[in-house]
C-alpha positions in Angstrom: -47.7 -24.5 1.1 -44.4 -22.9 -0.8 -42.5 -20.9 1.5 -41.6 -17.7 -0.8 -37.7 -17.4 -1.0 -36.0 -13.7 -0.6 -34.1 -13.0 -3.4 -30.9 -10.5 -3.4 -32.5 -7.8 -4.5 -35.0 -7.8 -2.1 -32.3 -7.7 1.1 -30.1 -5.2 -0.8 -33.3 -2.9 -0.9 -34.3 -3.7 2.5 -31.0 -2.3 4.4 -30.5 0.2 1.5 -26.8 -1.5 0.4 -26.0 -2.2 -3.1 -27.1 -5.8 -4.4 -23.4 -6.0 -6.0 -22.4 -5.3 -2.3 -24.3 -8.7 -1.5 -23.0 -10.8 -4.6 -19.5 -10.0 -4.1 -19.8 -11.4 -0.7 -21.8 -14.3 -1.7 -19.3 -15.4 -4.5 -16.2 -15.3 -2.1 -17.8 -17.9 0.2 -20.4 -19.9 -1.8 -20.1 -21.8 -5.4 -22.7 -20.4 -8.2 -23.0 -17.8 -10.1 -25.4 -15.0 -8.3 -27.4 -12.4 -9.8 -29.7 -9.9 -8.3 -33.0 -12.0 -8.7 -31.3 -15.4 -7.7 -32.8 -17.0 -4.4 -31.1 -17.3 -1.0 -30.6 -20.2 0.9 -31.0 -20.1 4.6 -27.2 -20.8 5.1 -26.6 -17.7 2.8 -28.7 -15.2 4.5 -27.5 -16.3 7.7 -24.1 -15.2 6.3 -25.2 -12.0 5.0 -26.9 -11.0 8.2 -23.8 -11.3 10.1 -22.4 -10.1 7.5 -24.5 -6.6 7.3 -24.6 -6.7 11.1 -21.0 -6.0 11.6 -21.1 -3.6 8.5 -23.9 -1.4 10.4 -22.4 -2.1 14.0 -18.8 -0.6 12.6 -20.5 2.4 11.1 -22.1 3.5 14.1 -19.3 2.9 15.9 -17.7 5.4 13.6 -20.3 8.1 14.0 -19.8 8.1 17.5 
């Protein structure tokens, strides 16, 4: 059974950020060119969600 991968543009649309948001990220810390339909490994998303996790923790911090 093929496990379906998420893609960028799928997690940008999910927490309503901008996919170049995600690929500028990606391409600081991981080799390869990344474009808004390219797969995620698990060791990338796992980046990216801490990643967006401190983003949305600082924001409501800042609306407080």
């Amino acid at each position: 059974m093929a496990i379906k991968k998420y893609k960028i543009h799928e997690l940008a649309k999910d927490f309503n950020i901008q996919s170049k948001f995600i690929i500028e990220n990606l391409s600081k810390h991981f080799e390869g060119e990344k474009k808004s339909q390219t797969a995620l490994e698990e060791k990338e998303l796992d980046f990216l969600f801490d990643i967006i996790t401190k983003e949305i923790e600082k924001a409501d911090f800042q609306n407080i």
